[in-house]
Jmol script that loads the backbone (N, CA, C; Angstrom):
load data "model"
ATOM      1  N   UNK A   1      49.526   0.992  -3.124  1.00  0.00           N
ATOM      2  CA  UNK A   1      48.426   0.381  -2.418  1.00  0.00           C
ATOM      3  C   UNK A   1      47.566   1.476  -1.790  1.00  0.00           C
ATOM      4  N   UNK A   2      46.506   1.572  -2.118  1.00  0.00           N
ATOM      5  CA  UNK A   2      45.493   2.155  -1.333  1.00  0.00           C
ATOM      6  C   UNK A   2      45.248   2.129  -0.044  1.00  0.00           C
ATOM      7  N   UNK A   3      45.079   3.385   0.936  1.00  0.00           N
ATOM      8  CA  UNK A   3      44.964   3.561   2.542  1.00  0.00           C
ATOM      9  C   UNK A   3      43.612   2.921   2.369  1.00  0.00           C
ATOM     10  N   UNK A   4      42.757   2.854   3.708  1.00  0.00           N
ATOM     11  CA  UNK A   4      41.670   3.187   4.096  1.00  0.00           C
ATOM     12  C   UNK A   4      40.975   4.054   3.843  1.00  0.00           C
ATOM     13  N   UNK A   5      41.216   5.151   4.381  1.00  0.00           N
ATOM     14  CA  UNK A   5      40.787   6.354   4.339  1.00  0.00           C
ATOM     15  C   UNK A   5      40.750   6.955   2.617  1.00  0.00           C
ATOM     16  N   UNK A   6      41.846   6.476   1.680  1.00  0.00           N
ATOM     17  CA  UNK A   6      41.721   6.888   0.242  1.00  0.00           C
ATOM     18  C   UNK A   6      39.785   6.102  -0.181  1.00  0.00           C
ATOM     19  N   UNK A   7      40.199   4.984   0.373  1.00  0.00           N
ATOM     20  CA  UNK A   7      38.883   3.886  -0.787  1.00  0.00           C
ATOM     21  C   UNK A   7      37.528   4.189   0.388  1.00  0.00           C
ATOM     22  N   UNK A   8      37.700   4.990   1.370  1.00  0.00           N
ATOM     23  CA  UNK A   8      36.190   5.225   1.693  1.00  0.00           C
ATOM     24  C   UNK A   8      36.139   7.133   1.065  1.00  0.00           C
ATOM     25  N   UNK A   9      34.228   6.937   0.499  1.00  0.00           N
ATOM     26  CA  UNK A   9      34.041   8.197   0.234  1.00  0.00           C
ATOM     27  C   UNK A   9      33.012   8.532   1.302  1.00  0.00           C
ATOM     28  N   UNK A  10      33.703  10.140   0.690  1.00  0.00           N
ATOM     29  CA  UNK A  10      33.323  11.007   2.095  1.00  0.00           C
ATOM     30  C   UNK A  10      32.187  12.075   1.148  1.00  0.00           C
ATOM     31  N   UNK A  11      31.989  11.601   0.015  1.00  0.00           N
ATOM     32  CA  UNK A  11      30.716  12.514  -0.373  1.00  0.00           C
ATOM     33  C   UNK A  11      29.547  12.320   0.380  1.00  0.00           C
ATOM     34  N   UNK A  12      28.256  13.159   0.455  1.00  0.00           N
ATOM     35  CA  UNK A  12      27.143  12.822   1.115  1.00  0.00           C
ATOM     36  C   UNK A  12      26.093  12.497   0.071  1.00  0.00           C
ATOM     37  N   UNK A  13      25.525  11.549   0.896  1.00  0.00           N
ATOM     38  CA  UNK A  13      24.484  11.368  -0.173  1.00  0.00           C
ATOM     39  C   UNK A  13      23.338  12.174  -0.301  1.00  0.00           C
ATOM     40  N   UNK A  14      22.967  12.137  -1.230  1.00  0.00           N
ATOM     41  CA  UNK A  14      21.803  13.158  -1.946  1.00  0.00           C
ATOM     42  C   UNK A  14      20.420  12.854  -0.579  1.00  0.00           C
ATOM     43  N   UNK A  15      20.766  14.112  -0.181  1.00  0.00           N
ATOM     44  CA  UNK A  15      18.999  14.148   0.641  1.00  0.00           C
ATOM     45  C   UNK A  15      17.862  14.413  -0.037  1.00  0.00           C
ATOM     46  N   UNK A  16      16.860  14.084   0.165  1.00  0.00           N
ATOM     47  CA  UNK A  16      15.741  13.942  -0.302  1.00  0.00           C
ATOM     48  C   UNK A  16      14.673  14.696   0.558  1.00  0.00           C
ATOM     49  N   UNK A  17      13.828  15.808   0.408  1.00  0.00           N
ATOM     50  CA  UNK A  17      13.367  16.280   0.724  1.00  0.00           C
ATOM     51  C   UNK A  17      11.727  16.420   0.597  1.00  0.00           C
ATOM     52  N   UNK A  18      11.522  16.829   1.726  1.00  0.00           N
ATOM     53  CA  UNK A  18       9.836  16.644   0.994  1.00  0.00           C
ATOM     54  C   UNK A  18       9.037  17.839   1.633  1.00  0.00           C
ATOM     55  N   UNK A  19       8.664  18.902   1.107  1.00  0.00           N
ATOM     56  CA  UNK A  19       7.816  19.500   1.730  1.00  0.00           C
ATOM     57  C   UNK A  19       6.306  19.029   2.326  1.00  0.00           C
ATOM     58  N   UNK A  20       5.836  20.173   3.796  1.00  0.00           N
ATOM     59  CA  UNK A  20       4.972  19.765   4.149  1.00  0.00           C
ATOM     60  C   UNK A  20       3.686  19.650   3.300  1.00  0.00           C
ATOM     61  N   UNK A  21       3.494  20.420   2.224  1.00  0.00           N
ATOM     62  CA  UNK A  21       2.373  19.985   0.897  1.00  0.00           C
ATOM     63  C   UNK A  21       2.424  18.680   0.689  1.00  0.00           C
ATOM     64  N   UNK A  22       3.704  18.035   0.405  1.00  0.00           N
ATOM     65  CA  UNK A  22       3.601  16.900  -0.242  1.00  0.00           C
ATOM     66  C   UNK A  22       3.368  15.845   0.904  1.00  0.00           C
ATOM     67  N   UNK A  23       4.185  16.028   2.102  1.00  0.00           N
ATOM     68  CA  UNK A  23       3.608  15.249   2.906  1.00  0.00           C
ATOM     69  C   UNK A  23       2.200  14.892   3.318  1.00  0.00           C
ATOM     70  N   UNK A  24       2.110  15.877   3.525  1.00  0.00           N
ATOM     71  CA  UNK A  24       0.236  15.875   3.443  1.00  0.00           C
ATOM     72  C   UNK A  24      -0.356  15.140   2.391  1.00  0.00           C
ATOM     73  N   UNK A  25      -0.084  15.624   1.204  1.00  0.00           N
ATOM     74  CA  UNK A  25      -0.399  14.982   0.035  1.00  0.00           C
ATOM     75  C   UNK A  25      -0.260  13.705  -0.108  1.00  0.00           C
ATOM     76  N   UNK A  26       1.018  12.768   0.749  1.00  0.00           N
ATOM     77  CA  UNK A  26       0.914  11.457   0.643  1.00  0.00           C
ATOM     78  C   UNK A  26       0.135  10.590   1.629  1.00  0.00           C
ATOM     79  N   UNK A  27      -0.083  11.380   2.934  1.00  0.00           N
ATOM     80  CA  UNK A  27      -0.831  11.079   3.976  1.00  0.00           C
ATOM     81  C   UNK A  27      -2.460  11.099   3.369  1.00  0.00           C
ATOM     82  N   UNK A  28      -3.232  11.937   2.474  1.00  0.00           N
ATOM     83  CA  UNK A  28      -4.466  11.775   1.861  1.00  0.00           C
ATOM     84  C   UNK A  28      -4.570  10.900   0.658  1.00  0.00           C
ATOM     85  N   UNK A  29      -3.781  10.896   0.384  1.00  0.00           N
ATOM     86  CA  UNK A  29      -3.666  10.044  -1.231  1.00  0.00           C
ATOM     87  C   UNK A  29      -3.435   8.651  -0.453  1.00  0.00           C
ATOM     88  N   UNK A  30      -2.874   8.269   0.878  1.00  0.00           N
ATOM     89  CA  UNK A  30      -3.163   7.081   1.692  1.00  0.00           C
ATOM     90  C   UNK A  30      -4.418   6.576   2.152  1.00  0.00           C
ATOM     91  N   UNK A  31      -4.748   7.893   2.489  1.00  0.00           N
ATOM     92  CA  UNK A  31      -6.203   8.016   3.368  1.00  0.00           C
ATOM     93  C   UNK A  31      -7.267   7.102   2.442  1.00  0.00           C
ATOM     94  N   UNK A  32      -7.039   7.889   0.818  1.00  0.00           N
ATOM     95  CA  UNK A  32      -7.998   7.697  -0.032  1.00  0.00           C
ATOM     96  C   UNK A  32      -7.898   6.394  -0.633  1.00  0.00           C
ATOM     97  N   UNK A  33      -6.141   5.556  -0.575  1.00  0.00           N
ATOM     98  CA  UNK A  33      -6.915   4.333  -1.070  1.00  0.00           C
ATOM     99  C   UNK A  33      -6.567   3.039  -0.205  1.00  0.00           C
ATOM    100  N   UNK A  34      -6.942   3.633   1.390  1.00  0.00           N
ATOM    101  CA  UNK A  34      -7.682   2.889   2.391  1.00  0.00           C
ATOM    102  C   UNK A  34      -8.853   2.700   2.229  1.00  0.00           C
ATOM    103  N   UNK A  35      -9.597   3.799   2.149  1.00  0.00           N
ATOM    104  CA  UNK A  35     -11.228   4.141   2.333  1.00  0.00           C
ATOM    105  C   UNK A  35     -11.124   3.173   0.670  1.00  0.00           C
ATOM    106  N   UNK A  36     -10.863   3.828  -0.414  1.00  0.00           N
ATOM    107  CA  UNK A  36     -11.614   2.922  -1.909  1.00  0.00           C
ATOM    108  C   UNK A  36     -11.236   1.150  -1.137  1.00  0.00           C
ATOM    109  N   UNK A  37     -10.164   0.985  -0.789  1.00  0.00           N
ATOM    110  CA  UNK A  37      -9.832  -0.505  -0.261  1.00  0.00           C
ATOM    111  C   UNK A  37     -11.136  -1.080   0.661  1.00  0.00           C
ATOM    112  N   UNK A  38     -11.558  -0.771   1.504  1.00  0.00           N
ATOM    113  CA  UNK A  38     -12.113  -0.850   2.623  1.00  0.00           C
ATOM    114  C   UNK A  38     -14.018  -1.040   1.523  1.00  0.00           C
ATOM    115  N   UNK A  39     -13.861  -0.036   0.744  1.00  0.00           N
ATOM    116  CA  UNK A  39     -15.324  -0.028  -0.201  1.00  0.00           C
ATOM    117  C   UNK A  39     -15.372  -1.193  -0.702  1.00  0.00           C
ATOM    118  N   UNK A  40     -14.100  -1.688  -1.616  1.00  0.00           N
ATOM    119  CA  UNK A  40     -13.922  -2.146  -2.524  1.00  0.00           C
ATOM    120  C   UNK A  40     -14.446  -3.881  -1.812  1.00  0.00           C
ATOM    121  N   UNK A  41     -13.723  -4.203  -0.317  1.00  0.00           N
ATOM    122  CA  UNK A  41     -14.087  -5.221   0.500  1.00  0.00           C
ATOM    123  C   UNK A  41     -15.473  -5.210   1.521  1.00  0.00           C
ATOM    124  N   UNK A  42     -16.398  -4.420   1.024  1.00  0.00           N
ATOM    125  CA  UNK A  42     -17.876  -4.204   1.587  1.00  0.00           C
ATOM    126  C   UNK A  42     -18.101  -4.889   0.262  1.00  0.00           C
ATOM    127  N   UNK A  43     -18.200  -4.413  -0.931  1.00  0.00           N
ATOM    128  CA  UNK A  43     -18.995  -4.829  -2.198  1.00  0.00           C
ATOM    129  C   UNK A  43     -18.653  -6.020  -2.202  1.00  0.00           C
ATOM    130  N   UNK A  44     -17.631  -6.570  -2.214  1.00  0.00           N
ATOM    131  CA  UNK A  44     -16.942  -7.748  -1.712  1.00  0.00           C
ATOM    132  C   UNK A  44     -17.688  -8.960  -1.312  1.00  0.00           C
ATOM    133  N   UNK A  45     -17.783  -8.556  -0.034  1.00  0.00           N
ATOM    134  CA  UNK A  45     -18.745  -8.773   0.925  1.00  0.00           C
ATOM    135  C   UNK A  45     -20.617  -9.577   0.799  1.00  0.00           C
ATOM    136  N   UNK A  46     -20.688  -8.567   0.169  1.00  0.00           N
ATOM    137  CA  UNK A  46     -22.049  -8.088  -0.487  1.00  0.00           C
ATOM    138  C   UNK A  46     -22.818  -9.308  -1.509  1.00  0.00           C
ATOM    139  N   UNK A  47     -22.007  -9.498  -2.156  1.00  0.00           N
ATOM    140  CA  UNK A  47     -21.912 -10.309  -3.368  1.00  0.00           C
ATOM    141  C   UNK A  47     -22.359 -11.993  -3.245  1.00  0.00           C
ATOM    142  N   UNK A  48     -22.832 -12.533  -3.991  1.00  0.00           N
ATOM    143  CA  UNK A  48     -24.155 -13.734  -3.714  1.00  0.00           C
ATOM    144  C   UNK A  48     -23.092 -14.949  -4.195  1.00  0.00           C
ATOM    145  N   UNK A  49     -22.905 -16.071  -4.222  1.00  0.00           N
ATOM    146  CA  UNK A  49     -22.160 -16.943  -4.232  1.00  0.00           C
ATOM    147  C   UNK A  49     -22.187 -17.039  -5.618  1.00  0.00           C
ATOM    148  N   UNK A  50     -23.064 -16.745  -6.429  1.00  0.00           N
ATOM    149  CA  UNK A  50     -23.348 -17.104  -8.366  1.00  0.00           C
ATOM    150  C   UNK A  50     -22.415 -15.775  -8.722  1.00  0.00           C
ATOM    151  N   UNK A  51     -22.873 -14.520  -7.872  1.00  0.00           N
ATOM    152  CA  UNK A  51     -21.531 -14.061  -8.463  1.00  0.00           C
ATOM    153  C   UNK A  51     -20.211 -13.909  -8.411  1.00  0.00           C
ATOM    154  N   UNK A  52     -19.796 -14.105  -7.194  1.00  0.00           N
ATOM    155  CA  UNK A  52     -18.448 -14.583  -6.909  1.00  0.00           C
ATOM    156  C   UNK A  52     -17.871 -15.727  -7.841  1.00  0.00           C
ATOM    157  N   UNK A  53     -18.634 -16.351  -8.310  1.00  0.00           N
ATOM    158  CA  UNK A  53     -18.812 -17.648  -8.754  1.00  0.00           C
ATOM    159  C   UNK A  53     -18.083 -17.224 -10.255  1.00  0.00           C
ATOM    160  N   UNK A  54     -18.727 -16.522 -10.636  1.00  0.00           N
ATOM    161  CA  UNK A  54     -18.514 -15.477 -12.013  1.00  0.00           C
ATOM    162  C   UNK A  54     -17.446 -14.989 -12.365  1.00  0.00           C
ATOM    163  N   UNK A  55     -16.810 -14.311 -11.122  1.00  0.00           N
ATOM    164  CA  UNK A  55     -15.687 -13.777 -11.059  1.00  0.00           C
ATOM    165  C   UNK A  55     -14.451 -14.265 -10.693  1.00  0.00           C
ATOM    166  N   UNK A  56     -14.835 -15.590 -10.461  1.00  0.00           N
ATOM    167  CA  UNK A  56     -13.665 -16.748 -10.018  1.00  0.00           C
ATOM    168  C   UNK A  56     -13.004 -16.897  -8.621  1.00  0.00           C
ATOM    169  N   UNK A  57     -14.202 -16.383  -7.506  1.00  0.00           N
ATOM    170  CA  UNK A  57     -13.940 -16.362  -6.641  1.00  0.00           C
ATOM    171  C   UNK A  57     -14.323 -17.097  -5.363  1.00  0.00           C
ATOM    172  N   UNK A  58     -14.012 -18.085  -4.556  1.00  0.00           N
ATOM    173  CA  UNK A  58     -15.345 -18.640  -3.966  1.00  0.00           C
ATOM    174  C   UNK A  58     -15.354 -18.179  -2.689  1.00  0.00           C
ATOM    175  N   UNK A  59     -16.453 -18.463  -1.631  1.00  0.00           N
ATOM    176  CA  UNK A  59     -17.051 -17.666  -0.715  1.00  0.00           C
ATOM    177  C   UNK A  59     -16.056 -17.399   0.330  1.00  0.00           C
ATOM    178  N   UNK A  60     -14.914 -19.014   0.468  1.00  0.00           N
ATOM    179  CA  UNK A  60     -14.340 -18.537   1.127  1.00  0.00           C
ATOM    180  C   UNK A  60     -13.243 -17.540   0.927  1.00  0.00           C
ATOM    181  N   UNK A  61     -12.514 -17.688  -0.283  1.00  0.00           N
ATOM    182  CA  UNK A  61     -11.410 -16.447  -0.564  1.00  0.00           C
ATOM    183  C   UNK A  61     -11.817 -14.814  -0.122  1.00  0.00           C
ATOM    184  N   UNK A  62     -13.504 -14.607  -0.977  1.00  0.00           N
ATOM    185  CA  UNK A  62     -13.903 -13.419  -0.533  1.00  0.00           C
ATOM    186  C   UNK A  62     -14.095 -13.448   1.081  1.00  0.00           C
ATOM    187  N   UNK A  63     -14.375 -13.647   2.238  1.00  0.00           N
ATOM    188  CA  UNK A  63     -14.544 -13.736   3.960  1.00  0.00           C
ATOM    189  C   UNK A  63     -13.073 -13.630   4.155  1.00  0.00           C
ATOM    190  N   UNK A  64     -12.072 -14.330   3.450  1.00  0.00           N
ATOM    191  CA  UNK A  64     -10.800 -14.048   4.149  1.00  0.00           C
ATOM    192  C   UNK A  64     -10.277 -12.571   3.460  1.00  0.00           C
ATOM    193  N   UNK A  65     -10.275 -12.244   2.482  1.00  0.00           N
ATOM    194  CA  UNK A  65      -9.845 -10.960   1.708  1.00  0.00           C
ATOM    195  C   UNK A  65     -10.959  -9.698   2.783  1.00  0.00           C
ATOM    196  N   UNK A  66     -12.213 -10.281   3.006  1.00  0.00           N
ATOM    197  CA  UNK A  66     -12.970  -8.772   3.875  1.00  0.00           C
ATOM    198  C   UNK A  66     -12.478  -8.901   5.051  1.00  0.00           C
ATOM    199  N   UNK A  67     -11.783 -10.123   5.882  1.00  0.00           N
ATOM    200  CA  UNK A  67     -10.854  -9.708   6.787  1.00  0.00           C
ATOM    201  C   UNK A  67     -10.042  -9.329   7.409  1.00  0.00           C
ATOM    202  N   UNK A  68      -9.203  -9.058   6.480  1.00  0.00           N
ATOM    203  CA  UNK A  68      -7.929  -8.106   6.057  1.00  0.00           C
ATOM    204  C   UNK A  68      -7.968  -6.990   6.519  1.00  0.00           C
ATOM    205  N   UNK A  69      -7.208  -6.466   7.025  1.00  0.00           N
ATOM    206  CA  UNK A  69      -6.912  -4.974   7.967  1.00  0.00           C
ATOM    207  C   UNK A  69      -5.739  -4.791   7.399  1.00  0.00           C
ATOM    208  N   UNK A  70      -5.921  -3.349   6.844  1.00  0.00           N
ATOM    209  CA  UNK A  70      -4.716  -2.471   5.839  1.00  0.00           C
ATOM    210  C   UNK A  70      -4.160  -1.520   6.551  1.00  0.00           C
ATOM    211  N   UNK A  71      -3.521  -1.336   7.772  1.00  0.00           N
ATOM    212  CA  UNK A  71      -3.212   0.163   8.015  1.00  0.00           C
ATOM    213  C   UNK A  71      -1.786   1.054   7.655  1.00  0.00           C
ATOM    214  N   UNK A  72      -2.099   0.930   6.093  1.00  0.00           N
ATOM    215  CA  UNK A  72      -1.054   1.050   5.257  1.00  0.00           C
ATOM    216  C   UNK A  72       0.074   0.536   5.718  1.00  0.00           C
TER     217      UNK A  72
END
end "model"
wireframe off; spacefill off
backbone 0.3
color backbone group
């Protein structure tokens, strides 16, 4: 019969590391698709009811989607 101590492992698990490049790198590559997000819900915005209309969207879906706050 197996102890306790046999059936727990005591390996460590694999750390994962990230240099400060990459951190950075994921903090701008965030940055950037806030800001395209944020564009993307101005044009959004923008847009006349025939074309929303077009795109299968109606006035109200687009007003609730430009209300949306992303902070990742």
């Amino acid at each position: 019969m197996e102890t306790m101590m046999e059936s727990v492992s005591l390996e460590r698990a694999p750390v994962t590391t990230m240099t400060i490049g990459a951190r950075v790198a994921k903090v701008f590559a965030a940055l950037r698709w806030a800001i395209t997000l944020n564009r993307s819900r101005v044009a959004l915005s923008e847009l006349t009811d025939d074309q929303l209309s077009d795109i299968g969207i109606s006035r109200h879906e687009a007003e609730r989607e430009c209300r949306k706050v992303d902070l990742f």
